[in-house]
C-alpha positions, 0 to 999 in steps of 0.5 A, a space after each residue: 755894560 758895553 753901552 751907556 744910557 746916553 750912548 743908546 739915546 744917541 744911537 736910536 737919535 739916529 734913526 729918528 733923523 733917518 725917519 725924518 730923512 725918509 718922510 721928507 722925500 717920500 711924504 713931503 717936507 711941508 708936513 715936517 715942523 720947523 723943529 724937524 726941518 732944522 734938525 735935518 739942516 743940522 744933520 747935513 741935509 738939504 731941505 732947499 733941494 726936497 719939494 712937496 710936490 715931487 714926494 712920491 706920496 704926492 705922485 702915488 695920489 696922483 697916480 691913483 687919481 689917473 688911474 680912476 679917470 683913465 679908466 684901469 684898462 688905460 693905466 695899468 701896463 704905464 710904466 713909471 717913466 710913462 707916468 711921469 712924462 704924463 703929468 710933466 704935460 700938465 694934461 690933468 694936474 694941477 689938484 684942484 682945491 679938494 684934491 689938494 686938501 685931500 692930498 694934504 690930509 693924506 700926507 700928515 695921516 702918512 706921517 703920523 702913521 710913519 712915525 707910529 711904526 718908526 716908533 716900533 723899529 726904534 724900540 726893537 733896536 732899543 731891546 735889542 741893544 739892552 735886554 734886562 734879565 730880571 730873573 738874575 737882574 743882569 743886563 745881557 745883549 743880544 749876540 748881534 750887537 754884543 759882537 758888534 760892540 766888542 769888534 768895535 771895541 777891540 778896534 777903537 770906534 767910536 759911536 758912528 761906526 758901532 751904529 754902522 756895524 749894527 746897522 749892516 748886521 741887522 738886515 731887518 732895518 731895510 726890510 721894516 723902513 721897506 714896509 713903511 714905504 710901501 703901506 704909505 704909498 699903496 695908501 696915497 695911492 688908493 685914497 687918490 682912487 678914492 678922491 677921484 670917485 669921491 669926486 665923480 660919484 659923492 660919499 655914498 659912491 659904492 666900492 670893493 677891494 680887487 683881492 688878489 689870488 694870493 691875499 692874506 686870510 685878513 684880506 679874504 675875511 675883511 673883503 670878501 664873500 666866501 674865500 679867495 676868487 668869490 663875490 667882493 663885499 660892496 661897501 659905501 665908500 664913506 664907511 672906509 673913510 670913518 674905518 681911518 687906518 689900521 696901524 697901532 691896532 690889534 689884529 682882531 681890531 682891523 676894519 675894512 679900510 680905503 688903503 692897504 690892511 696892513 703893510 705889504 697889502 696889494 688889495 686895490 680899491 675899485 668902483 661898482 658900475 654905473 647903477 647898480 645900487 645896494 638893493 639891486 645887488 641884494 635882489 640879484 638884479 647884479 651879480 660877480 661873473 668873471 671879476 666884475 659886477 654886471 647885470 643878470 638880464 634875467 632879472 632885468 627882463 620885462 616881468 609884465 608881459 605887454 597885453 594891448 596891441 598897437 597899429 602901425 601903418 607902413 605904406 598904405 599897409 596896418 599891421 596889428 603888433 
């Protein structure tokens, strides 16, 4: 066996610092423990020079706040620079105390959920290190890593470079902390949606996902009527909250939720107009035209046609109307 019981704690070690690492600056050193803040001082990191507030899950909240107060016809062509010298003007954040406890729920369930799927990566390189054959009760490793290790081997590494070795010829690291990073930030991003017409509207605020042309199945199933460009289900807004997230769940188990879902989800979450109820869309008082929900003058027109009269004089002259 090329690798040690202890020697393959220590190399998956390593990526529990470098999710650590990756949580701090992407959902905020302030949800980290003290146990956790002081195992990055001793890996070298700087934890002094990571600040909440500058997380880019705190900024993907804000963003999704100014998006909804803006309107999406404002913010949707804003660059990134554009939006940080946007709130460098103070014009719309400091959070108020609700945002700040929603931000700050956010930020621990982005964690957790980190966590969750670092978990899953670290045990992918765990079996891919060492794979028991139980059938012949010998211990194999994958093509990968064995050559890895006998280059390592044959050239006198140690630990460090045999991790490197390993990590620059397993391109599917980048590509699983990649999807971390986009389900949490397309998360913060759409509960910032959420927060902003939580606050304008309550809990029984109405809301649809914007389905985009080339959405999963998933996606179709979970948010729409009847396949790819139709009706939008309308939901109340305080039911995606109860859904939480799907992470750690089987497909088959997935609800409808406020953020992605399942990584590299971009469906965004959207507010109805002003007015329309779920009774009136059921009625067909509303009705999808063109990507929005509008009303069907149809069915608002009068239905009681006017049969009294009334005099209106205009200079000396009465007309019967």
């Amino acid at each position: 066996m090329i690798f040690t019981a202890g020697q393959i704690e220590q190399i998956t070690g390593v990526l529990d610092r470098y999710l650590l690492t990756f949580a701090a600056h992407h959902i905020g050193i302030n949800v980290l423990s003290a146990v956790e803040v002081a195992q990055l001082q001793s890996a070298g990191v700087n934890t002094a020079a990571i600040t909440a507030a500058t997380s880019n899950v705190s900024q993907a909240f804000k963003l999704g706040l100014l998006s909804n107060a803006l309107g999406d016809a404002a913010t949707k062509n804003m660059t990134y620079d554009q939006f940080l010298n946007y709130l460098s003007t103070g014009k719309m954040f400091k959070l108020n105390a609700l945002e700040s406890s929603a931000l700050q729920t956010l930020q621990y369930q982005a964690l957790k959920d980190t966590k969750r799927m670092g978990a899953k990566i670290k045990d992918q390189i765990a079996d891919r290190l060492v794979h028991a054959n139980k059938t012949a009760n010998t211990v194999t490793h994958s093509k990968l890593v064995t050559d890895a290790a006998k280059k390592s081997i044959l050239e006198r590494k140690g630990i460090a470079s045999v991790i490197s070795d390993i990590g620059h010829a397993e391109p599917n690291w980048n590509r699983d902390f990649g999807r971390i990073a986009d389900f949490v930030l397309h998360s913060a991003f759409d509960e910032g949606r959420a927060n902003g017409i939580l606050t304008r509207t309550g809990p029984q605020a109405l809301v649809y996902k914007d389905v985009y042309a080339g959405a999963c199945k998933h996606c179709i199933e979970k948010y729409l009527k009847g396949g790819i460009m139709s009706e939008p289900k309308v939901f109340q807004l305080s039911v995606l909250q109860a859904n939480g997230t799907n992470v750690g769940k089987k497909v088959a188990d997935w609800l409808p939720v406020i953020g992605p879902l399942h990584p590299w989800c971009r469906c965004t979450l959207m507010s109805v107009p002003n007015g329309m109820t779920l009774v009136d869309l059921a009625n067909g008082k509303w009705v999808w035209q063109n990507g929005d929900f509008v009303r069907d003058p149809k069915k608002w027109e009068r239905k009681v046609q006017r049969k009294s009269k009334v005099r209106v004089t205009v200079n000396n002259k009465t007309t019967e109307i």
